[in-house]
TIMIRO-991271 format. One line per field, with one value per residue (C-alpha): residue in one letter; x, y, z. Coordinates in pm, whole numbers. Example, Ala and Ser with C-alpha at 12.3 -4.5 7.8 and 13.67 -1.06 7.14 Angstrom:
% residues 2
res	a / s
px	1230 / 1367
py	-450 / -106
pz	780 / 714
END
This chain:
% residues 531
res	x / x / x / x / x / x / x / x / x / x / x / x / x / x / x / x / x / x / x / x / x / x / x / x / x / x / x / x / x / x / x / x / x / x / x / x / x / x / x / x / x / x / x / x / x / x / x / x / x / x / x / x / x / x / x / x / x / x / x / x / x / x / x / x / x / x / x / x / x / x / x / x / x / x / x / x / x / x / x / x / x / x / x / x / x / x / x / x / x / x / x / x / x / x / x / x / x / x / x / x / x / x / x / x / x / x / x / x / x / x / x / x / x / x / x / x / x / x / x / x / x / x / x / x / x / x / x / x / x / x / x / x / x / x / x / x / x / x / x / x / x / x / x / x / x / x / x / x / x / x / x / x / x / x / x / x / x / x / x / x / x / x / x / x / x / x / x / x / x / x / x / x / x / x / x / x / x / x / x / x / x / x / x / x / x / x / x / x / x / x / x / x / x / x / x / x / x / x / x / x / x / x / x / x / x / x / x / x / x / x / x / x / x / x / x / x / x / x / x / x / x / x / x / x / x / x / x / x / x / x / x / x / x / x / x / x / x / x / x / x / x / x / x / x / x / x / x / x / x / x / x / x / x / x / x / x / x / x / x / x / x / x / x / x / x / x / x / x / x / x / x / x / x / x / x / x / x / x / x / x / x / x / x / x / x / x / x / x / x / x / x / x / x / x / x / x / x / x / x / x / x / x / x / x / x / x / x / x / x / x / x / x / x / x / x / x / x / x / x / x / x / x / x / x / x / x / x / x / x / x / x / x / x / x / x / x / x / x / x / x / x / x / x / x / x / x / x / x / x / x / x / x / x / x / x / x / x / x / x / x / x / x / x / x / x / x / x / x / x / x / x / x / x / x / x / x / x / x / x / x / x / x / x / x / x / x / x / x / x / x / x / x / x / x / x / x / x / x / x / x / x / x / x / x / x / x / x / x / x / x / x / x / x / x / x / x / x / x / x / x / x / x / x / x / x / x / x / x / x / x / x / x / x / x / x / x / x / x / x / x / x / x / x / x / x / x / x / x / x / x / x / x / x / x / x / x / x / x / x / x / x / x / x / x / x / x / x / x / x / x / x / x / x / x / x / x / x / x / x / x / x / x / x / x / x / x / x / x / x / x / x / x / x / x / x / x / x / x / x / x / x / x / x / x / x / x / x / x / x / x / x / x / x / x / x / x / x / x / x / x / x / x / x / x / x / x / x / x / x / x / x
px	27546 / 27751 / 28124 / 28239 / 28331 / 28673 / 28518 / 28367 / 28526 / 28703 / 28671 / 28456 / 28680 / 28701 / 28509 / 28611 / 28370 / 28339 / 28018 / 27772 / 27399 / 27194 / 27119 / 26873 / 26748 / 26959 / 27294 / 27475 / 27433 / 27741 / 27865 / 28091 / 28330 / 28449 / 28805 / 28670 / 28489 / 28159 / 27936 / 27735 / 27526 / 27684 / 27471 / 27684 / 27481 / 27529 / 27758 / 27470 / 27276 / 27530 / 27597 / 27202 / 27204 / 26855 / 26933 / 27252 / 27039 / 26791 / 27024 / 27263 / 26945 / 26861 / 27155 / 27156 / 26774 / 26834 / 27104 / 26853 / 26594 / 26648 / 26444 / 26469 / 26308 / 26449 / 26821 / 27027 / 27258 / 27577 / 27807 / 27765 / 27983 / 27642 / 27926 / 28190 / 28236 / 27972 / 27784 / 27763 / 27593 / 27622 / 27363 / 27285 / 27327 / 27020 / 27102 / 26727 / 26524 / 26269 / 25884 / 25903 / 26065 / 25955 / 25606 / 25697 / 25870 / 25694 / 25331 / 25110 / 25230 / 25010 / 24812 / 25013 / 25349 / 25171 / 25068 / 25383 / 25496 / 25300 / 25386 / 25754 / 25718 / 25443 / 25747 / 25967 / 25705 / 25724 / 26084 / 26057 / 25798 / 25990 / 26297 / 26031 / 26023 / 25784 / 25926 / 25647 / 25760 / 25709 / 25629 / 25713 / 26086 / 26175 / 26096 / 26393 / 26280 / 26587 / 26609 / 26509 / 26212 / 26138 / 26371 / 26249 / 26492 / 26552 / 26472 / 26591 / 26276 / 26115 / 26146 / 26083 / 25781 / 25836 / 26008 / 25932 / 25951 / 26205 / 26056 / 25850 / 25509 / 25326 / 25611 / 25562 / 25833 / 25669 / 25503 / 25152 / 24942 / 25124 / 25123 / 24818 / 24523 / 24675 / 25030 / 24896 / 24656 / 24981 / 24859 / 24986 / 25209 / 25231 / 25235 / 24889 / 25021 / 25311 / 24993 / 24810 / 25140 / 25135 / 24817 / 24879 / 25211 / 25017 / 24755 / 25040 / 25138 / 24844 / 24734 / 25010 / 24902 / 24783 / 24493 / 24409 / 24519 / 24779 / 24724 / 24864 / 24980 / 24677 / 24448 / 24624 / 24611 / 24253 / 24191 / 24368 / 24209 / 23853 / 23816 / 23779 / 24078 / 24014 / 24016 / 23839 / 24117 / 24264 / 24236 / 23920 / 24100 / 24302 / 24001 / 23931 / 24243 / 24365 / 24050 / 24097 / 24438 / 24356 / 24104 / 24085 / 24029 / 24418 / 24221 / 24051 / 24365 / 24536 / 24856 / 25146 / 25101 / 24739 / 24835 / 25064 / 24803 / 24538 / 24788 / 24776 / 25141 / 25251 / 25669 / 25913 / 26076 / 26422 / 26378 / 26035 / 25816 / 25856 / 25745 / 26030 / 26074 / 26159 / 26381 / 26557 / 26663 / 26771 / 27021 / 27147 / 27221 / 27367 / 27600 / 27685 / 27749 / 28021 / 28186 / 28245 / 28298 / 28585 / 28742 / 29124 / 29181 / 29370 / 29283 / 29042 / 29208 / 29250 / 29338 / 29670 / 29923 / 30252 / 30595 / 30735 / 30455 / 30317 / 30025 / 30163 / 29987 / 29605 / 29363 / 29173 / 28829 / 28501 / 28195 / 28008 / 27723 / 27388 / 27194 / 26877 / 26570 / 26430 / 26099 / 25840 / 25793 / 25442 / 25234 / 25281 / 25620 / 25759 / 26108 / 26349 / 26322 / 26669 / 26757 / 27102 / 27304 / 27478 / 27830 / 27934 / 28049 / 28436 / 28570 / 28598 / 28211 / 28129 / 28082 / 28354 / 28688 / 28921 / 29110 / 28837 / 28711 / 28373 / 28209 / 27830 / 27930 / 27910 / 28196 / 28309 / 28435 / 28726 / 28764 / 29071 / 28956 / 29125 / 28945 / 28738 / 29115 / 29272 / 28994 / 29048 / 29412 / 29362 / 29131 / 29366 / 29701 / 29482 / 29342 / 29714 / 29820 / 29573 / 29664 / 30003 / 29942 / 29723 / 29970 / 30258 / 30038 / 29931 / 30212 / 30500 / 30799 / 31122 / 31375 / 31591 / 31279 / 31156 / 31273 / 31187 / 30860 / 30781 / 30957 / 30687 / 30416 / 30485 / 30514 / 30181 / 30052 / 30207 / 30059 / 29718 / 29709 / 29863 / 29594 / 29294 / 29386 / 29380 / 29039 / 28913 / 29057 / 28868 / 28892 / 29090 / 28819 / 28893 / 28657 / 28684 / 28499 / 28503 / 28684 / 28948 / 29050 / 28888 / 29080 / 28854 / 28961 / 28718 / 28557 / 28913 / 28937 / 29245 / 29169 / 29407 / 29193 / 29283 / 29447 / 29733 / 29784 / 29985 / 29984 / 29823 / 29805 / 29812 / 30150 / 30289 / 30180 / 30004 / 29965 / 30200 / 29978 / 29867 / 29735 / 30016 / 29996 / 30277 / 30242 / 30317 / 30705 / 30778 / 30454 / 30538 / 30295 / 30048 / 30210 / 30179 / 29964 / 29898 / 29593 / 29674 / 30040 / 30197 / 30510 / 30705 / 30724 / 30976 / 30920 / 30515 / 30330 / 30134 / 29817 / 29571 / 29667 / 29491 / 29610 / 29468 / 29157 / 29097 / 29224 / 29356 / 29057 / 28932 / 29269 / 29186 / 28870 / 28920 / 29231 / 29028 / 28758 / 29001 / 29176 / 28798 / 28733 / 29074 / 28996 / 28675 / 28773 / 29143 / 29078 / 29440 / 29674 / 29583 / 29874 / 29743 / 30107 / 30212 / 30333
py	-8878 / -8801 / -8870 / -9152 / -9132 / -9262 / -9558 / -9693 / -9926 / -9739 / -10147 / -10419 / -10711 / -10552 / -10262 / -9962 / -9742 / -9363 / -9204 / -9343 / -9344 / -9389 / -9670 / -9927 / -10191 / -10406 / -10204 / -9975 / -9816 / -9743 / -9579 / -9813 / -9836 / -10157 / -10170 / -10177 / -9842 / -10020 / -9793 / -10011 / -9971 / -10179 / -10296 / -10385 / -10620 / -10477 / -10671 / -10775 / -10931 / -11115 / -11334 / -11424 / -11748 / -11734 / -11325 / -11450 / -11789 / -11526 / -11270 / -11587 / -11723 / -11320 / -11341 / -11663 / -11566 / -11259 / -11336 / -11532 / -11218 / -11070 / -10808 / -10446 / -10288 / -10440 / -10328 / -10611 / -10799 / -10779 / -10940 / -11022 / -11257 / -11338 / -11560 / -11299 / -11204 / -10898 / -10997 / -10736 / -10780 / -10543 / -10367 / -10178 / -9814 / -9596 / -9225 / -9144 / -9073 / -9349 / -9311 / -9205 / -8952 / -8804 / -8809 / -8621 / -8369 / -8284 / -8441 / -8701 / -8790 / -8711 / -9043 / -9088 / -9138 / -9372 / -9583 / -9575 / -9672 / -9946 / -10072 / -10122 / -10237 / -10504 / -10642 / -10618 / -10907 / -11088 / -11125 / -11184 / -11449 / -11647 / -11658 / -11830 / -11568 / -11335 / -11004 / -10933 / -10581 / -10418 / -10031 / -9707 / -9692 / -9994 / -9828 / -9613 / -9385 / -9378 / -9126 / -9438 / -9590 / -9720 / -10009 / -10249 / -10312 / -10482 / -10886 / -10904 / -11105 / -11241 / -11617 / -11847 / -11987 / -12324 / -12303 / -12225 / -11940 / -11856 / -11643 / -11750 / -11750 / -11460 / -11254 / -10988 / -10967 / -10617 / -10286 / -10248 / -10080 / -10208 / -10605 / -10841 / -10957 / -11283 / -11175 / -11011 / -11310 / -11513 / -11725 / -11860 / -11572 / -11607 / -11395 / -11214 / -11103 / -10861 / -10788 / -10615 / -10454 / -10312 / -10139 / -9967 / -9843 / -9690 / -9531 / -9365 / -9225 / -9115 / -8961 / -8901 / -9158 / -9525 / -9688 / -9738 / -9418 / -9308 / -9490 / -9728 / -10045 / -10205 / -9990 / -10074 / -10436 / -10426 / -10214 / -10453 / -10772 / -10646 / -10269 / -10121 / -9937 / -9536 / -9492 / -9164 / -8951 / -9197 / -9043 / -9247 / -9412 / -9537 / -9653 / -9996 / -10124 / -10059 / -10152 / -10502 / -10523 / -10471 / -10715 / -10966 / -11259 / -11407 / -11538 / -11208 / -10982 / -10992 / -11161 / -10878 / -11011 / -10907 / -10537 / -10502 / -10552 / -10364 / -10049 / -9962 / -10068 / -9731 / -9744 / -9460 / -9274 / -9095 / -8864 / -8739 / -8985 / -8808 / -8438 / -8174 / -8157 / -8515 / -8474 / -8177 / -8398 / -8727 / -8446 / -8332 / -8680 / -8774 / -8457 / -8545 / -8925 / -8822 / -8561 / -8826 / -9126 / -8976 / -8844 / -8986 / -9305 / -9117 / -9243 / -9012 / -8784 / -8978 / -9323 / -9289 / -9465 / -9178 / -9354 / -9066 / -9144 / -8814 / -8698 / -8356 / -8030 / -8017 / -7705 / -7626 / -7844 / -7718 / -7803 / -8080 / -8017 / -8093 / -8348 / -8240 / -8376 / -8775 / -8741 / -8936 / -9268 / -9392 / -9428 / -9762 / -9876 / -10175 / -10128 / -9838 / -9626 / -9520 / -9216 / -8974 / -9131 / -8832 / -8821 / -8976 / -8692 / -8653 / -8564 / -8207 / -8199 / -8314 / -8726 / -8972 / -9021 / -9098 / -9227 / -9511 / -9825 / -9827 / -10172 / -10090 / -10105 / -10346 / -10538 / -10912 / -11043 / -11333 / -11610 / -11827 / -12212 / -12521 / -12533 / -12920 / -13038 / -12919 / -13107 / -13397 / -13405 / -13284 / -13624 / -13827 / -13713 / -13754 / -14123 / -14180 / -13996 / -14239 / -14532 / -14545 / -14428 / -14776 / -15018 / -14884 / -14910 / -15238 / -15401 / -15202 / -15068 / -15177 / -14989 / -14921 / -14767 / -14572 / -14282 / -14285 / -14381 / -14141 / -13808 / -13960 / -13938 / -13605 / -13525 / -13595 / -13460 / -13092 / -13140 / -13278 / -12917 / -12691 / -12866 / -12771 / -12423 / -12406 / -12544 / -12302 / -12002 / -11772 / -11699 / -11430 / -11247 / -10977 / -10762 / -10561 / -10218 / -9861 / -9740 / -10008 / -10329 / -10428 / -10748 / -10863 / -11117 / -11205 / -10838 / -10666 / -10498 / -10325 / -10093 / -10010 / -9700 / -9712 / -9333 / -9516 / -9778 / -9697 / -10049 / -10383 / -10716 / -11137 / -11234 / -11605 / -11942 / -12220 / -12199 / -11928 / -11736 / -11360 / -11051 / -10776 / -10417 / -10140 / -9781 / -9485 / -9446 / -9262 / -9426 / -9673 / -9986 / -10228 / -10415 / -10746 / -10758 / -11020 / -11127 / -11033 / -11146 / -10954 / -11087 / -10822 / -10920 / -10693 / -10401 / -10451 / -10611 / -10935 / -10852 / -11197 / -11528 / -11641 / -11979 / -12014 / -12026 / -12366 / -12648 / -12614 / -12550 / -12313 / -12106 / -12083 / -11993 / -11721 / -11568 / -11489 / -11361 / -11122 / -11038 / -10957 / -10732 / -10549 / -10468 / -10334 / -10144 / -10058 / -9863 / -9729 / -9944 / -10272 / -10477 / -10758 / -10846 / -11021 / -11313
pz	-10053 / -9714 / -9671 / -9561 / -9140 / -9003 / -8845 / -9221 / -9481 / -9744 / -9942 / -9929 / -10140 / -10464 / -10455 / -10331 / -10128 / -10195 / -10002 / -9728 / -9899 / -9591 / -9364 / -9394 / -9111 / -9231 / -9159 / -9398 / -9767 / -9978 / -10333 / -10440 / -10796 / -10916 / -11032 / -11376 / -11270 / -11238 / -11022 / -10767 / -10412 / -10180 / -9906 / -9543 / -9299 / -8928 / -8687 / -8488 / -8755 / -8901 / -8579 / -8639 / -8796 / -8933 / -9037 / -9252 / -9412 / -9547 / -9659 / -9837 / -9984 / -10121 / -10268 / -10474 / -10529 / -10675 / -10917 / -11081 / -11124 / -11485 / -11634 / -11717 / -11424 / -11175 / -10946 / -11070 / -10812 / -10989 / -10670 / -10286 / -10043 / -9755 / -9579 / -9496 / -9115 / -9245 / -9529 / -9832 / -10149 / -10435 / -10707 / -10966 / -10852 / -10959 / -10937 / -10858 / -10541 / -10443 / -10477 / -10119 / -10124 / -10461 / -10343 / -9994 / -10152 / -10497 / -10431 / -10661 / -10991 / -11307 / -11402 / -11740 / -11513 / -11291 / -11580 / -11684 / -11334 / -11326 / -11645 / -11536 / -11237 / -11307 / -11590 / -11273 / -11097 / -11386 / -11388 / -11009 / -11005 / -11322 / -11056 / -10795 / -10567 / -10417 / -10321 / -10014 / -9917 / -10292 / -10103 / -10232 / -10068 / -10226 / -10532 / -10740 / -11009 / -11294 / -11537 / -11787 / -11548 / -11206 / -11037 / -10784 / -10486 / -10181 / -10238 / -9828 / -9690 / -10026 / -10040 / -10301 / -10383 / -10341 / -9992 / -9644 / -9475 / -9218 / -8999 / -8664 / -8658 / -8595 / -8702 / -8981 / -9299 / -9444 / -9428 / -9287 / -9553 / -9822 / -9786 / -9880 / -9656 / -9687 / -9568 / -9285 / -9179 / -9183 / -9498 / -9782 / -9970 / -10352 / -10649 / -10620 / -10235 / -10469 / -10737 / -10423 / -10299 / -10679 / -10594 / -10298 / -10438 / -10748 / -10524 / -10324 / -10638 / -10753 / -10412 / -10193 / -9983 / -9905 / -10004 / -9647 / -9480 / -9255 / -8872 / -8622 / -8723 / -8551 / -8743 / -9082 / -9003 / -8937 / -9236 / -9476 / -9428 / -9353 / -9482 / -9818 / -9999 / -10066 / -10442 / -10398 / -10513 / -10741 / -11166 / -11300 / -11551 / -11305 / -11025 / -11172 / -11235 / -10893 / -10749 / -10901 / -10775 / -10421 / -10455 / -10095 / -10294 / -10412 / -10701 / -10848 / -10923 / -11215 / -11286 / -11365 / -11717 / -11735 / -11594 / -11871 / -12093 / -11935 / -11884 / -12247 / -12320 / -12114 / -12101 / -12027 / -12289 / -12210 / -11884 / -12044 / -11793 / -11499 / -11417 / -11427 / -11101 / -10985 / -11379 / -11212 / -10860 / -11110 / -11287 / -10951 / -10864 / -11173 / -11145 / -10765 / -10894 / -11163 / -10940 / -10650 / -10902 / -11001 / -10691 / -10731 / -10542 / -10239 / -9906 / -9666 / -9402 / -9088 / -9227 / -9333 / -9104 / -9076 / -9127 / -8810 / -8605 / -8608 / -8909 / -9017 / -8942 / -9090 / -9139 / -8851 / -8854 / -9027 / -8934 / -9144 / -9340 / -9200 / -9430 / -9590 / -9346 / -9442 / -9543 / -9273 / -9340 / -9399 / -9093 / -8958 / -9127 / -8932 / -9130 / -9122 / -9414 / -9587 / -9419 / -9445 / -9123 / -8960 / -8906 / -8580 / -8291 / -8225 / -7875 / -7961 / -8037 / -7667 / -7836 / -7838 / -7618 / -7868 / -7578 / -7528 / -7629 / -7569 / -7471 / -7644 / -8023 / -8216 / -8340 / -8315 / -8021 / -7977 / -7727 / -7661 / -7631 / -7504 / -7154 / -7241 / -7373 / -7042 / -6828 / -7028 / -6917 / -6583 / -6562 / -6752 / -6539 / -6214 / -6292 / -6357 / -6025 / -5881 / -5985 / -5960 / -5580 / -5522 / -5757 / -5486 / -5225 / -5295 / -5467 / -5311 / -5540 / -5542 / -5359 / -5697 / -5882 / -5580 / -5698 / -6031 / -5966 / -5697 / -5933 / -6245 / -5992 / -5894 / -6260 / -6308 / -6047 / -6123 / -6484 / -6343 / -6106 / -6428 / -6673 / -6398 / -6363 / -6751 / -6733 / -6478 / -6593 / -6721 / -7092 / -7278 / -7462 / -7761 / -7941 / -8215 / -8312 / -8475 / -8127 / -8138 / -7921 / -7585 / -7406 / -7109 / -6863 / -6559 / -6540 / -6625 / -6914 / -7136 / -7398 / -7723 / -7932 / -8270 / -8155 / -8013 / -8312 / -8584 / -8710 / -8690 / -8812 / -8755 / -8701 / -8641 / -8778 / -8583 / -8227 / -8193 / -8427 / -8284 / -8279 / -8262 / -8274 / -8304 / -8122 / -8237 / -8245 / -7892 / -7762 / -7506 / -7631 / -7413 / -7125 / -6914 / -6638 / -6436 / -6592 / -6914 / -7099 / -7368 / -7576 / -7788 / -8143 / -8379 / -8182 / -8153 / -7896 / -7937 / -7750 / -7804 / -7900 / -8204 / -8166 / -7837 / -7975 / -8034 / -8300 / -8659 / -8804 / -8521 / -8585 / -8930 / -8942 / -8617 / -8782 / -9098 / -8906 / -8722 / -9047 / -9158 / -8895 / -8920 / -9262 / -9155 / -8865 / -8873 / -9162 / -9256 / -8994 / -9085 / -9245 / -9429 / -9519 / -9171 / -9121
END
């Protein structure tokens, strides 16, 4: 577990984070408590993904899938939102390392804990596969070892069994060495596809490594669908089972049901199924887990907002601690293991210019609409313009509406040029990220670091509805430009007009998606109570 850094949630709806796990390929790890004290691993999609439409439809369907998984050896999902501005989903939190990284660091496991691996997580398939899904990336990092037995994790690119898959063709959803001749030939993926997975997880166990070696991806490929599995080093009592299970023929392996019987009816009992060692690190975590899970509810230096405008004096910065080193991954892995993300660099470390909103992060960007409504009217006034000119050419006014009619014309005409310049102007553009707001206009750019924002929030209703931001008191705030308009508002500074970003339900659905991002990135100045 690492702290959690200035520019990470402190809550994710209604769970509040307390330490950063790791990250995954799919964006962030957290400890989280419920408000019932519920301790939970909450998952945090990264900004980029989330604006990938096929990315979000498989993590929403992972969700709804794996509500439906039950079973005891299995992470339960116990809440997720996959269609908030940065879909989240939560789970059971195991405090164990994963098969990974208890083989890296303390070697093979003695044959009885590797039946008794196998036992639990062949009853995890079988929950699985009675949900309709098919996890296809069962491989030793996806596996947690609990003080009570192993956990299978991460449903993030099974599918169900009975739909399609949504991935390209030609495009890989697992881990060379570990997925089935049939996965990797691009071929139909069902239950037997996790049953071989299940192999090559126990001969990592048993051995230290896979059943087809440590190589390129190319090589593992190859040696998948056409070369034998070494069982050399596997325990003898072990050999056959295994062997059957990485079988090439879908047909030939046993069902999960069928390894349960054939392990013997192995099962964990208490903390006595693992050797002491791996015993010793589920203790430490357990410890650590307690001692953070009941850290007050006080918010983390550097996101309080300071009623004078100035944080009072603090200690003089240490150092932070340097995580322990990520095992390797497996040779080959296509997916980013779960490693300790370090802290990101502040300005006095040589990183960051607090000062500066760098464009490269990720975050979600804003645009203001309305430019097909004001070409619309710039057509509509012209046509208008138009005609009138020929009706008084051709049919003459009279002299007593001359005036009238000529002032209406030009009237239209001023509202014809106003409504094209909307329509070619370029738009307001806003983004949102860990260093704070970027407004962009036609390659001009203003930026407001969260350093100079003591406050923030969505003020106004309708079209008048905004983003406004207050300085810190002294500070002068942001000012108008010719490109780029500020209004005050109660002593802040509307910076972006929400409701210039399209119609009512565009306004809507952009001001919760910048109240969203606030919460996510103004951690400690965001006011959710404007109005």
């Amino acid at each position: 577990m690492q702290p959690l850094r200035p520019d990470e949630p402190t809550r994710v709806d209604d769970y509040r984070l307390l330490a950063r796990l790791g990250r995954g390929a799919m964006g962030g790890v957290y400890l989280g408590r419920s408000k019932g004290g519920r301790v939970v691993a909450v998952k945090i999609v990264r900004a980029d993904l989330a604006e990938d439409p096929e990315f979000r439809e498989r993590f929403r369907r992972e969700a709804s899938m794996a509500r439906s998984v039950g079973g005891f050896w299995t992470a339960a999902v116990v809440d997720a939102d996959p269609d908030a501005d940065l879909p989240w989903l939560a789970t059971e939190y195991v405090p164990g390392p994963t098969l990974h990284q208890a083989v890296a660091e303390h070697g093979a496991l003695p044959e009885s804990t590797v039946r008794t691996l196998g036992a639990g997580l062949a009853e995890a398939l079988v929950a699985i596969h009675r949900a309709g899904l098919v996890h296809r990336d069962l491989k030793p990092a996806n596996v947690l070892l609990g003080p009570d037995g192993p956990r299978v994790i991460d449903f993030g690119i099974s599918r169900a069994m009975t739909g399609h898959a949504l991935t390209a063709t030609g495009i890989f959803l697992g881990t060379p060495g570990f997925f089935s001749p049939e996965q990797t030939e691009g071929g139909e993926v069902g239950g037997p596809s996790d049953v071989f997975s299940l192999g090559a997880v126990l001969t990592f166990a048993a051995t230290g490594t896979g059943p087809f070696g440590e190589d390129s991806t190319t090589s593992l490929l190859y040696r998948v669908v056409h070369g034998e599995p070494d069982l050399q080093q596997v325990p003898e009592g072990l050999r056959p089972l295994l062997a059957a299970c990485l079988d090439k023929d879908p047909a030939a392996r046993p069902t999960p049901a069928q390894l349960l019987d054939r392990l013997g009816g192995a099962n964990p009992q208490g903390d006595s199924w693992l050797p002491a060692a791996i015993t010793d690190v589920i203790a430490q975590h357990n410890t650590e887990l307690q001692r953070t899970a009941n850290e007050p509810d006080n918010p983390r230096p550097g996101t309080l907002v300071y009623p004078d405008g100035e944080p009072p004096a603090a200690p003089a910065p240490q150092p932070p601690p340097q995580p322990a080193p990520a095992a390797s991954p497996p040779a080959g892995d296509l997916r980013e293991e779960i490693v300790p993300a370090r802290a990101r660099e502040t300005s006095e470390q040589g990183g960051a210019d607090p000062t500066r909103v760098r464009a490269d992060l990720p975050g979600p960007v804003f645009a203001t609409g309305g430019r097909g409504s004001a070409a619309f009217w710039t057509v509509l006034f012209a046509a208008i313009v138009a005609g009138g000119a020929w009706v008084g050419t051709q049919y003459g006014v009279p002299e007593d509406f001359q005036f009238a009619f000529q002032l209406g014309i030009g009237l239209l005409a001023l509202c014809a040029i106003v409504e094209f310049a909307r329509a070619v102007w370029p738009r307001l553009r806003l983004k949102i990220n860990p260093d704070g707001l970027r407004i962009s206009r036609a390659g001009l750019n203003r930026e407001v670091p969260w350093s100079q924002v003591q406050r923030v929030g969505v003020v106004g209703r309708g079209k008048s509805q905004a983003l406004a931001v207050w300085s810190p008191r002294g500070a002068p705030g942001p000012s108008s430009k010719p490109w780029h308009r500020v209004r005050s508002f109660h002593g802040g500074s509307a910076v972006f007009p929400i409701g210039a970003t399209g119609g009512f339900i565009v306004r809507r659905r952009e001001a919760k998606r910048v109240r969203n991002s606030l919460e996510q990135y103004a951690l400690g100045r965001y006011d959710s109570g404007l109005s």
